[in-house]
N, CA, C and O atoms as a GROMACS GRO file, in nm:
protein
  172
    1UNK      N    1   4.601  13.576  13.562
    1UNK     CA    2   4.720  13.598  13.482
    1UNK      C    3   4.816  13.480  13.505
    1UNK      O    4   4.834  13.434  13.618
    2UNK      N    5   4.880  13.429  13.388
    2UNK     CA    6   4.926  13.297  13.390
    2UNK      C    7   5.090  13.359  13.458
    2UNK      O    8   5.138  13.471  13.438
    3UNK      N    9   5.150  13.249  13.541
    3UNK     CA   10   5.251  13.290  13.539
    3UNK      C   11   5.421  13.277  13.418
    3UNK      O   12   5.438  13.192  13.331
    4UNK      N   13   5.476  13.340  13.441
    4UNK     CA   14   5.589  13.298  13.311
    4UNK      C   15   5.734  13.287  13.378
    4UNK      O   16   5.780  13.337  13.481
    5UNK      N   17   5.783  13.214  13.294
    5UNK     CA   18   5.906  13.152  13.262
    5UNK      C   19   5.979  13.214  13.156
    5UNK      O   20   5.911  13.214  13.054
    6UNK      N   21   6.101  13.270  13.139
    6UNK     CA   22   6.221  13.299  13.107
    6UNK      C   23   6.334  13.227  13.063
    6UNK      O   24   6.427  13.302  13.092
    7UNK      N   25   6.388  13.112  13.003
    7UNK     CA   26   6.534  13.090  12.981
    7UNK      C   27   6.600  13.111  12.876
    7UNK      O   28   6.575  13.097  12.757
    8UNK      N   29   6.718  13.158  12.957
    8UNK     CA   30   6.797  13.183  12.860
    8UNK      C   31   6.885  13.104  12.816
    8UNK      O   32   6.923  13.031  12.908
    9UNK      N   33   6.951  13.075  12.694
    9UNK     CA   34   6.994  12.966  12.641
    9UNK      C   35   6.946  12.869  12.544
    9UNK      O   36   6.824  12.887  12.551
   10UNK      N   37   6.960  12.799  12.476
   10UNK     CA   38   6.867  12.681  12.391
   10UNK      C   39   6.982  12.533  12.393
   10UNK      O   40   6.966  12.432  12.325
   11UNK      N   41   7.111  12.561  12.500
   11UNK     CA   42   7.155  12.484  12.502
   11UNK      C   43   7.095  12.330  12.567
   11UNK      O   44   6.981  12.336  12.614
   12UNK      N   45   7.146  12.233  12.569
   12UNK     CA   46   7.148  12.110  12.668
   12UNK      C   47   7.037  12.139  12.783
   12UNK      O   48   6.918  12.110  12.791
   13UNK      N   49   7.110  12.197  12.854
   13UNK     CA   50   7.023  12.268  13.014
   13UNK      C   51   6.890  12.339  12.961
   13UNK      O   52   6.779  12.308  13.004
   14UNK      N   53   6.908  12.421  12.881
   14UNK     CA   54   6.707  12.530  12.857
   14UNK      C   55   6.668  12.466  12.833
   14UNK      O   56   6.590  12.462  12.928
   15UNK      N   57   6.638  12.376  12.769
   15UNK     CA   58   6.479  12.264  12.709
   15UNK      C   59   6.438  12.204  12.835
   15UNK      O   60   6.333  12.213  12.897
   16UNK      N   61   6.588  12.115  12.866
   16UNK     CA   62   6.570  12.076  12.924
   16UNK      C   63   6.502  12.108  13.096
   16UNK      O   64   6.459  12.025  13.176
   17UNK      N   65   6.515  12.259  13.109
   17UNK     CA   66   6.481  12.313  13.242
   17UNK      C   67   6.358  12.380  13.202
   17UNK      O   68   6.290  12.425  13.294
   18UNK      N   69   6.313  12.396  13.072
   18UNK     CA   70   6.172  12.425  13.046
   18UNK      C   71   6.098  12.322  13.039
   18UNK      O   72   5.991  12.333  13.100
   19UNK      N   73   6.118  12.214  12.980
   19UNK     CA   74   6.038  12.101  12.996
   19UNK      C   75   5.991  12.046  13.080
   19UNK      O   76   5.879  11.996  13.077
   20UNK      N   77   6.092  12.042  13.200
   20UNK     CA   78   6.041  11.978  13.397
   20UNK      C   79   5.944  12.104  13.418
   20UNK      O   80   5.849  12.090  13.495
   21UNK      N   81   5.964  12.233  13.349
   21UNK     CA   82   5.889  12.329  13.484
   21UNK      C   83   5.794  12.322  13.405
   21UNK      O   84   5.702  12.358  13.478
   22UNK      N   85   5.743  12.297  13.294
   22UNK     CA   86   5.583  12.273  13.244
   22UNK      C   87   5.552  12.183  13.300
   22UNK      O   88   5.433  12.191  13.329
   23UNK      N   89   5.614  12.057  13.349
   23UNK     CA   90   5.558  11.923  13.365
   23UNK      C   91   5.535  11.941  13.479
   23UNK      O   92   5.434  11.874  13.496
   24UNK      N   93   5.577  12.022  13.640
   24UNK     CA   94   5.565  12.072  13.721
   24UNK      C   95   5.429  12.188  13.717
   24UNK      O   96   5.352  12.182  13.813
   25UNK      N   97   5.407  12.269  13.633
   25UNK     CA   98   5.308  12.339  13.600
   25UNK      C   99   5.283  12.380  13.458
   25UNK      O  100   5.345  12.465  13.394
   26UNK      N  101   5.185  12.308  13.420
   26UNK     CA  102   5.123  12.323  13.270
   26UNK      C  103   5.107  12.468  13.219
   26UNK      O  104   5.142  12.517  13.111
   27UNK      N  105   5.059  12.511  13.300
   27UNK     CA  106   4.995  12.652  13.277
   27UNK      C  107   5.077  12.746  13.272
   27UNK      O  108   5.043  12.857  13.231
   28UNK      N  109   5.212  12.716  13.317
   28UNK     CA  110   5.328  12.822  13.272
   28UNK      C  111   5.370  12.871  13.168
   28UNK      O  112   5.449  12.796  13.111
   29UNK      N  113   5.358  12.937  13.133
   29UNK     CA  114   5.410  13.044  12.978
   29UNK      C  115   5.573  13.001  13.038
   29UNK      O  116   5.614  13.018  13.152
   30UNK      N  117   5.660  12.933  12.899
   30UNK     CA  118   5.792  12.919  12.910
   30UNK      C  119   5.833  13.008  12.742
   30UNK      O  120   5.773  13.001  12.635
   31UNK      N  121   5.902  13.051  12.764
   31UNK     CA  122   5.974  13.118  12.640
   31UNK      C  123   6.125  13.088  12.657
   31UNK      O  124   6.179  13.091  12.768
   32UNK      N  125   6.176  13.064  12.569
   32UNK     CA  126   6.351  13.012  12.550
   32UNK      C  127   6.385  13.127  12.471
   32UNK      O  128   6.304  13.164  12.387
   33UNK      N  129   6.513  13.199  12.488
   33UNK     CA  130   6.559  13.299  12.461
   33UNK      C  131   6.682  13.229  12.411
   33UNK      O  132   6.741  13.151  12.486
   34UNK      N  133   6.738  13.261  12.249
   34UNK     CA  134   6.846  13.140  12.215
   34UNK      C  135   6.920  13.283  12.142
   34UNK      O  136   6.845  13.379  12.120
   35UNK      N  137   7.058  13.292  12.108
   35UNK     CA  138   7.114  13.448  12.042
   35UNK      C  139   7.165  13.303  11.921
   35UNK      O  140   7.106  13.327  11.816
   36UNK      N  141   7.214  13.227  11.912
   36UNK     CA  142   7.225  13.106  11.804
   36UNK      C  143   7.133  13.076  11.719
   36UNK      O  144   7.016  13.084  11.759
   37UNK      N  145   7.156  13.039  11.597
   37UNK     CA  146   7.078  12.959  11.470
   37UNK      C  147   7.002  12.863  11.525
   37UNK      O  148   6.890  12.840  11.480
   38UNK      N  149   7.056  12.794  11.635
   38UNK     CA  150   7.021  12.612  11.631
   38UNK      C  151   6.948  12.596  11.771
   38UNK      O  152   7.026  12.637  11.856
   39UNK      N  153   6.843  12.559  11.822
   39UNK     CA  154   6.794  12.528  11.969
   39UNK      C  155   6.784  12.331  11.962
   39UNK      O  156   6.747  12.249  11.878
   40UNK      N  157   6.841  12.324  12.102
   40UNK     CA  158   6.890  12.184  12.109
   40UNK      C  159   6.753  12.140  12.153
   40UNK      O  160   6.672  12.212  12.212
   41UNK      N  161   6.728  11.972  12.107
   41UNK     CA  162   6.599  11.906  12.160
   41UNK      C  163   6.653  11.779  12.106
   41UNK      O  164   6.737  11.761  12.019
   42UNK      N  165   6.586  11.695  12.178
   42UNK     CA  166   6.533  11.546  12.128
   42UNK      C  167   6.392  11.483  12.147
   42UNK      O  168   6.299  11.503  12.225
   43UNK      N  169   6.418  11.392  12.035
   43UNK     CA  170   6.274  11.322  11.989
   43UNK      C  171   6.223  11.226  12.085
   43UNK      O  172   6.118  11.167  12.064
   0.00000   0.00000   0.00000
């Protein structure tokens, strides 16, 4: 069973703190939890 990830937010900080913990472990199920229209990222 894979383990998972939780954040909440889609601001600045969630991508960004989902993105290190995949890169730290691939195999992590990350889900971003956003209550807003818009989730922040760059190209």
């Amino acid at each position: 069973m894979p383990k998972r990830l939780v954040v909440v937010g889609g601001g600045a900080g969630g991508p960004s703190a989902a993105a290190k913990a995949k890169r730290v472990n691939p195999d992590l199920e990350v889900t971003i939890l956003e209550g807003g229209e818009h989730v922040s990222f760059s190209a």
